[in-house]
C-alpha positions as CSV (number, residue, x, y, z in Angstrom):
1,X,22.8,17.2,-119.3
2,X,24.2,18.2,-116.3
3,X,25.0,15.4,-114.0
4,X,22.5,15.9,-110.5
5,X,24.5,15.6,-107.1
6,X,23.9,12.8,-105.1
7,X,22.6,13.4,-101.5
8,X,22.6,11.0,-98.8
9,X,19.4,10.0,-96.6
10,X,21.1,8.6,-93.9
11,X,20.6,10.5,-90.8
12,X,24.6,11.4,-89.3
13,X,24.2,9.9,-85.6
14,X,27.7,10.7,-84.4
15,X,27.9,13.7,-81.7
16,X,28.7,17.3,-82.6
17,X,32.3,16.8,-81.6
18,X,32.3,14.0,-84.2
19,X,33.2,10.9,-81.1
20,X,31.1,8.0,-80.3
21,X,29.5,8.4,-76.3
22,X,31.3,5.3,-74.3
23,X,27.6,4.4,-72.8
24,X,29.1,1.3,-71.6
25,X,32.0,2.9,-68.9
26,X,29.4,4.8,-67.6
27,X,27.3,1.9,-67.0
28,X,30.0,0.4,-65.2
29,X,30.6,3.1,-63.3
30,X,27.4,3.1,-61.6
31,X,27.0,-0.2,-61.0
32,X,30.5,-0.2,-58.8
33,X,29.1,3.4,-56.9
34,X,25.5,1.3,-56.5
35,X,27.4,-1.7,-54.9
36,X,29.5,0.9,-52.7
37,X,26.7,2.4,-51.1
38,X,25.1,-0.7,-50.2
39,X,28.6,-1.9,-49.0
40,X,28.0,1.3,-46.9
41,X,24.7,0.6,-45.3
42,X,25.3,-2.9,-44.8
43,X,28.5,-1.7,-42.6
44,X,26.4,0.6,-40.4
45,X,23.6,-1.7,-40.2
46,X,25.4,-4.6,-39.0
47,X,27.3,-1.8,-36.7
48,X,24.2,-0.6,-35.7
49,X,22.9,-4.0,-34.9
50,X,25.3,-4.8,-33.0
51,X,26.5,-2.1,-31.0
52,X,21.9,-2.6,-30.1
53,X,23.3,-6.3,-28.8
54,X,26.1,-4.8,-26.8
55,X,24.1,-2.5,-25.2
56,X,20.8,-4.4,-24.4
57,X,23.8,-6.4,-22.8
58,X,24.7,-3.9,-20.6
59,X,23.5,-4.2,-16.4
60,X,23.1,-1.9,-13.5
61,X,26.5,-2.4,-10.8
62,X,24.1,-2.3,-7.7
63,X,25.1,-5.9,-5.7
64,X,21.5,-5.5,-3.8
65,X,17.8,-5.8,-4.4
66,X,16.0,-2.0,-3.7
67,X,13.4,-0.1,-4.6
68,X,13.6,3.0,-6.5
69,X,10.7,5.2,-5.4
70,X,9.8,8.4,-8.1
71,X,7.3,10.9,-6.3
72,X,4.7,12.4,-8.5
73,X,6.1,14.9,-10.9
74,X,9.8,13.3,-11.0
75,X,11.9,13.7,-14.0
76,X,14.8,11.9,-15.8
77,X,17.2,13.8,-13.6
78,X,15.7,12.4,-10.3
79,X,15.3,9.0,-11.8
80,X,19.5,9.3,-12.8
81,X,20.2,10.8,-9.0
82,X,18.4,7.8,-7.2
83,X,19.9,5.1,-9.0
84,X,23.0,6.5,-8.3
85,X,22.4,6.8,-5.0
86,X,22.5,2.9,-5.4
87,X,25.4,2.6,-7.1
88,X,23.4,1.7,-10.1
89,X,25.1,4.2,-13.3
90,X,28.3,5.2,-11.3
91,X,30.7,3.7,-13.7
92,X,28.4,4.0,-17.0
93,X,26.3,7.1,-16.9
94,X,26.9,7.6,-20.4
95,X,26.0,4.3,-21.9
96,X,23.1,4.4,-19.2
97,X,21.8,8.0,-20.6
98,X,21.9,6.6,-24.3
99,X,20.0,3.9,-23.7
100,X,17.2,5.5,-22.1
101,X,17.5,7.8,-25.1
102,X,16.9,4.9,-27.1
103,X,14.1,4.0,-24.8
104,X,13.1,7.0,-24.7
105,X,12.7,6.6,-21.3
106,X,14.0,10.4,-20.8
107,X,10.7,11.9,-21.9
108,X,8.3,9.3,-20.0
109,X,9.2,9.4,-16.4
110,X,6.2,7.9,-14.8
111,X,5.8,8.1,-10.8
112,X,5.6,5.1,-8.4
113,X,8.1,2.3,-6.7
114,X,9.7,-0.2,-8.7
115,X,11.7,-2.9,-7.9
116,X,15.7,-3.1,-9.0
117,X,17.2,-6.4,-9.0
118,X,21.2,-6.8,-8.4
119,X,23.0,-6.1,-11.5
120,X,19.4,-5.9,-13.3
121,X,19.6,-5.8,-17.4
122,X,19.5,-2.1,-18.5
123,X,17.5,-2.1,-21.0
124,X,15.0,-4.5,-19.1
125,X,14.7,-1.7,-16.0
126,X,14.6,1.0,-18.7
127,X,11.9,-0.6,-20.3
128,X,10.0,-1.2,-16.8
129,X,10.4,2.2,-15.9
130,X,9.0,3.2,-19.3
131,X,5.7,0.9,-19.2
132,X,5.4,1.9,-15.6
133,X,5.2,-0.9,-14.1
134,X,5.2,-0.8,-10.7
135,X,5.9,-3.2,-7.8
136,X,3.3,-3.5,-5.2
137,X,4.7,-2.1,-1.4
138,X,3.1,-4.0,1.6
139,X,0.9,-1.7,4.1
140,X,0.3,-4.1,7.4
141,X,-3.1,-2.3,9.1
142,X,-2.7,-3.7,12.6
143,X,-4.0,-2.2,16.0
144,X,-4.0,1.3,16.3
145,X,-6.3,3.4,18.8
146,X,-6.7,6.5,17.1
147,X,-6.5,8.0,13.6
148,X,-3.2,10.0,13.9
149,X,-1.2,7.1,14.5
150,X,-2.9,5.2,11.8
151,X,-1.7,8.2,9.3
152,X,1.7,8.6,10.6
153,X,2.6,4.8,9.5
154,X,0.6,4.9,6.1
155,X,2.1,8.4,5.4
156,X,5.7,6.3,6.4
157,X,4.6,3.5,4.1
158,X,2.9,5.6,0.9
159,X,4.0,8.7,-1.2
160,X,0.7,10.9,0.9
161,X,1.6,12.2,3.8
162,X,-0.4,11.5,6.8
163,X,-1.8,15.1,6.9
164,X,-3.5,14.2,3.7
165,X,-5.4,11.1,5.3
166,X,-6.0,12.6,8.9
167,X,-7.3,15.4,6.8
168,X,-10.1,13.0,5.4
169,X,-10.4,10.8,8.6
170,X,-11.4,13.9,10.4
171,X,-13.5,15.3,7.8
172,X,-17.4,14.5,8.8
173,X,-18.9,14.9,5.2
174,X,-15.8,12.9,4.3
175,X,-16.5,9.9,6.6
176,X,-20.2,10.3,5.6
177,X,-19.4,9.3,2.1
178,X,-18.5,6.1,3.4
179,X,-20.9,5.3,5.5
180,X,-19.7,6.5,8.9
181,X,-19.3,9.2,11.5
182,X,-15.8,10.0,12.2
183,X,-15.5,8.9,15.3
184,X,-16.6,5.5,13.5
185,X,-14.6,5.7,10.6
186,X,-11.4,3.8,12.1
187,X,-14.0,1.0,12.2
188,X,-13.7,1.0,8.6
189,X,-10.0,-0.4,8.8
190,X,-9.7,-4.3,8.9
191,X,-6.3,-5.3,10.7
192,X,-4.3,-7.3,7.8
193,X,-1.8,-7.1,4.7
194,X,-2.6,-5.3,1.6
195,X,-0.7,-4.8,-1.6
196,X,-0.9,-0.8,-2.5
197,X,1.2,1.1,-5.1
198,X,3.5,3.4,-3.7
199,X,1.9,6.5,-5.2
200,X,-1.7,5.6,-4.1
201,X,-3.2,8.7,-2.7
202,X,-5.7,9.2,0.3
203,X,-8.5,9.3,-1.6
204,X,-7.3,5.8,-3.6
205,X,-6.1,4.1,-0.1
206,X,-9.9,5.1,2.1
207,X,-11.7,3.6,-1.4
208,X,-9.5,0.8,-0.9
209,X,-10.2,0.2,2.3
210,X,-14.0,0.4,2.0
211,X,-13.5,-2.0,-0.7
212,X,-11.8,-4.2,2.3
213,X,-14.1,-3.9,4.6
214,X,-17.3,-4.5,2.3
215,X,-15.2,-7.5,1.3
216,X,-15.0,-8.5,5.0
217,X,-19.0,-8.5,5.6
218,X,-19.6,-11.5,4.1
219,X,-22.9,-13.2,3.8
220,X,-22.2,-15.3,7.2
221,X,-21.0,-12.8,8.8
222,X,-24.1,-10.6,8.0
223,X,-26.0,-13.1,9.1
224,X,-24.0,-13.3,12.9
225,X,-24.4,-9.6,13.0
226,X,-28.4,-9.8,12.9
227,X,-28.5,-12.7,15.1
228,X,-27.2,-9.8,17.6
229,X,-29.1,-6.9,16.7
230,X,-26.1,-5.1,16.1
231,X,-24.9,-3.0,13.0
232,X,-21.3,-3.9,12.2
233,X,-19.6,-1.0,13.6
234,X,-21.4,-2.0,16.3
235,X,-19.7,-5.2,15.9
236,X,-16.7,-3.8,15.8
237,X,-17.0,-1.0,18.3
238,X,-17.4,-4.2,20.9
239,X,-14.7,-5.8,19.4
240,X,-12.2,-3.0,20.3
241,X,-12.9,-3.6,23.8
242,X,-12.4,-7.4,23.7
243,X,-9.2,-6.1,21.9
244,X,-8.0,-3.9,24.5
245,X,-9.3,-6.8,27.1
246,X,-7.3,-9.5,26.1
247,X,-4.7,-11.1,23.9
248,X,-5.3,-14.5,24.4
249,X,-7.8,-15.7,21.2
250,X,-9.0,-18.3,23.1
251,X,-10.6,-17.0,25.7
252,X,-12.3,-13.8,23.9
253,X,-15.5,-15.6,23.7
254,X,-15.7,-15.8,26.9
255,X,-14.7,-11.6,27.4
256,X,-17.3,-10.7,24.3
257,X,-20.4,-12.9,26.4
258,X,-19.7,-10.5,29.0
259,X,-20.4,-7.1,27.5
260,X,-23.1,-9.1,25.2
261,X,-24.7,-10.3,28.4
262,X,-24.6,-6.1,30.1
263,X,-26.3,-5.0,26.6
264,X,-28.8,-7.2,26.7
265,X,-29.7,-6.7,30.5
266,X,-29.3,-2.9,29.8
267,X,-26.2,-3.1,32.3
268,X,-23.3,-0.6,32.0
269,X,-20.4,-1.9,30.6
270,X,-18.3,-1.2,33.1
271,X,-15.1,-1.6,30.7
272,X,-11.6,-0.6,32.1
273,X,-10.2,0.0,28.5
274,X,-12.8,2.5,27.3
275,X,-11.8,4.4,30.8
276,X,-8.0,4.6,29.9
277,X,-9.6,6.0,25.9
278,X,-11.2,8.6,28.0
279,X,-8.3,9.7,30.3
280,X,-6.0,9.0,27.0
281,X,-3.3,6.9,29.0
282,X,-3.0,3.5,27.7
283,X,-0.2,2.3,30.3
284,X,-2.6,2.3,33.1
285,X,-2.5,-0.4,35.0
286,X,-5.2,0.0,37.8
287,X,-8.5,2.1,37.1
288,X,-8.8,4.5,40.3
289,X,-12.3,6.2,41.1
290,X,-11.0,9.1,40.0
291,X,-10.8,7.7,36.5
292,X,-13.8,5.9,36.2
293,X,-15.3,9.9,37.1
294,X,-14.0,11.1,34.1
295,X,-16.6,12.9,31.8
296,X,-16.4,11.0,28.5
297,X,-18.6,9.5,25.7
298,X,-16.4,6.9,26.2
299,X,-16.5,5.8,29.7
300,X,-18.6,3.3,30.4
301,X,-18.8,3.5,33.8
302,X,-20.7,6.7,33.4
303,X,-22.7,5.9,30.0
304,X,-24.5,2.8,29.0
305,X,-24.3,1.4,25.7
306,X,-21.2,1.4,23.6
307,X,-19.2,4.1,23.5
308,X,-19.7,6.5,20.1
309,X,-17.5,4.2,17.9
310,X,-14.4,1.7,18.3
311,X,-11.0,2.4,20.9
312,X,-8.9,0.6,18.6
313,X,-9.0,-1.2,15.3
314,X,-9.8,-4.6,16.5
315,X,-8.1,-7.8,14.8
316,X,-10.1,-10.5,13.0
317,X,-9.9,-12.9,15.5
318,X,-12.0,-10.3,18.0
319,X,-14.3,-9.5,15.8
320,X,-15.3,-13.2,15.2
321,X,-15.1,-13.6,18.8
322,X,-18.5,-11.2,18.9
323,X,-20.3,-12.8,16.5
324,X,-19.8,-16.0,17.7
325,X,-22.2,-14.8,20.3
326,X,-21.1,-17.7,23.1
327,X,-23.7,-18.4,25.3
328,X,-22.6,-18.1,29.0
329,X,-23.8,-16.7,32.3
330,X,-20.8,-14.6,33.3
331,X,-21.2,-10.7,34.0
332,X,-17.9,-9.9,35.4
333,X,-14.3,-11.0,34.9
334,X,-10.8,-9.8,36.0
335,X,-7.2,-10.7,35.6
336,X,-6.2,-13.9,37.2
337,X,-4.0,-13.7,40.3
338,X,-0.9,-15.6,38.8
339,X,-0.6,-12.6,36.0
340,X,-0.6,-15.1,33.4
341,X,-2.5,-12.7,31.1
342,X,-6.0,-14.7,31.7
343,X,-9.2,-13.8,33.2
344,X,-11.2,-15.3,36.3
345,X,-15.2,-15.0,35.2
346,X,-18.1,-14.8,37.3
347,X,-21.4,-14.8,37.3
348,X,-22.3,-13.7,40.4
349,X,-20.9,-10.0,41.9
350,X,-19.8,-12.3,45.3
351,X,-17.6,-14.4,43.4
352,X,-16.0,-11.6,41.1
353,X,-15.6,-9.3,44.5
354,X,-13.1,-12.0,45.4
355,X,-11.7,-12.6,42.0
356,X,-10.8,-8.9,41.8
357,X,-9.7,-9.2,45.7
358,X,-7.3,-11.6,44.7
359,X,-6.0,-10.1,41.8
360,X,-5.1,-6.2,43.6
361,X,-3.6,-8.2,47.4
362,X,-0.9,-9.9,44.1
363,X,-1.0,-6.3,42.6
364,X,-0.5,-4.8,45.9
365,X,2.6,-7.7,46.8
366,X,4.6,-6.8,43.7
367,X,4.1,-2.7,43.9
368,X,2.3,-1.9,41.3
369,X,-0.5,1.4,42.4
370,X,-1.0,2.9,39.0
């Protein structure tokens, strides 16, 4: 027999090019490129990290306390030109524009004053001028006689100018929203201190100020205001003249029993301040005939009654002297002789005649005609 040729089953697992693969260098191999990389990133994240410390450690070179104001529809450039007009970024605009990069503060300008310490943090500002959060600026409402003054120091004070408020003050329909006539509506301003942002406009600051002045009516004071049979610009429309009158608190009582003693006897008020409103001369000194002539709503020599709304915005201590409502018999008063800023009262037209005698022979004796 012929002897059969033996094949093998075993399966031939070297490659074609008949050499074994080295699996185990090439395991090696990414183990050490693995542990490279992460070398790598641990190297910029550590750089990263703290180059973020150095510059969150970086501060603004202004030496003084300011406050950087950004008027509606300000960018980052105008944000940049202001602080450098306080020396803020002069010797590290770069690092500064990076940072608000980071911030990215450079996309969300937001209008509005803010305060800048000296040398404030960078980041800190960066991040208050991100937020938008404002600082407060202080608008003092003290007295003023007629509406374009008002405007012309809240214009000063607030981004509006004071066209945009004497605009509204003068506007009937716009006073009427608020309750009053326009020659009333400086009535609706209580002499004081108030806390305002910056960008507030006119139509914020005259809701603000209604706000005030609702505030101000308080239940007792309400309850004063009836006691006269008055309306509180009424109130306050008598108040301006004790204002104008005197500046001696303790003795406006007295001044307001006066006029409350004319109204209720139907008498003219007879009041030398609303005359110098109606001529428009404030400096006056001695009311002549041929100013208590003049034809005015608000001269009181000519009209009874009050006059169609306040002649100044009245302080809080004026105000309270109305509704106090002291009880006296006096009708009449005039400036002392000794010009020592207080008033002689009188009940009696006899007694004033000589008051006032006394007072014009000392006006007469220093030179004073006008």
């Amino acid at each position: 027999m012929a002897e059969k040729k033996r094949t093998s089953h075993k399966k031939n697992t070297l490659p074609k090019s008949g050499k074994k693969r080295n699996t185990k260098g090439k395991k090696k191999g990414v183990a050490h490129g693995s542990k490279a990389v992460l070398a790598i990133l641990f190297l910029l994240l550590a750089g990263g990290v703290i180059g973020g410390i150095l510059l969150k450690k970086q501060h603004f070179n202004n030496t003084e306390e300011f406050m950087l104001y950004l008027p509606t529809g300000s960018d980052f450039a105008a944000t940049t030109d202001s602080l450098a007009v306080h020396g803020c970024v002069e010797s590290n605009n770069h690092t500064y524009k990076l940072m608000a990069k980071l911030r990215k503060y450079d996309k969300h300008v937001k209008a509005g004053s803010y305060k800048i310490e000296p040398q404030m943090n960078m980041w800190k500002a960066l991040t208050k001028l991100y937020y938008g959060n404002r600082d407060a600026v202080r608008v003092t409402i003290n007295k003023h006689r007629k509406a374009e003054t008002l405007c012309d120091y809240v214009g000063g004070r607030l981004e509006m100018t004071a066209d945009d408020l004497l605009v509204m003050m003068k506007d009937p329909h716009s006073c009427e929203s608020y309750g009053f006539s326009k020659e009333e509506i400086i009535g609706m301003f209580i002499q004081n201190t108030y806390e305002l942002y910056w960008n507030t406009s006119a139509e914020q600051f005259m809701e603000r100020m209604k706000k005030e002045y609702d505030k101000f009516w308080t239940d007792k004071r309400m309850t004063q205001c009836k006691a006269l049979n008055l309306t509180p610009i009424e109130v306050i429309t008598l108040a301006s003249i004790v204002e104008e009158e005197t500046n001696k608190n303790d003795e406006k009582p007295d001044v307001a029993s006066v006029y409350l003693n004319r109204l209720r006897r139907g008498m003219p008020l007879q009041a030398d301040p609303t005359v110098k409103y109606a001529v428009g001369d404030f400096g006056l000194r001695r009311i002549l005939n041929v100013h208590t002539e003049v034809e005015s709503p608000y001269n009181t020599y000519k009209h009874k009654g009050l006059p169609p709304g306040p002649i100044c915005i009245p302080s809080i201590a004026s105000i309270d002297a109305v509704l106090a409502n002291k009880k006296t018999d006096y009708i009449y008063f005039c400036a002392r002789a000794d010009f020592s800023g207080y008033h002689a009262f009188a009940s009696t037209l006899a007694q004033h005649n000589a008051n006032a005698a006394a007072f014009h022979a000392e006006m007469n004796r220093r030179k004073i005609y006008k």
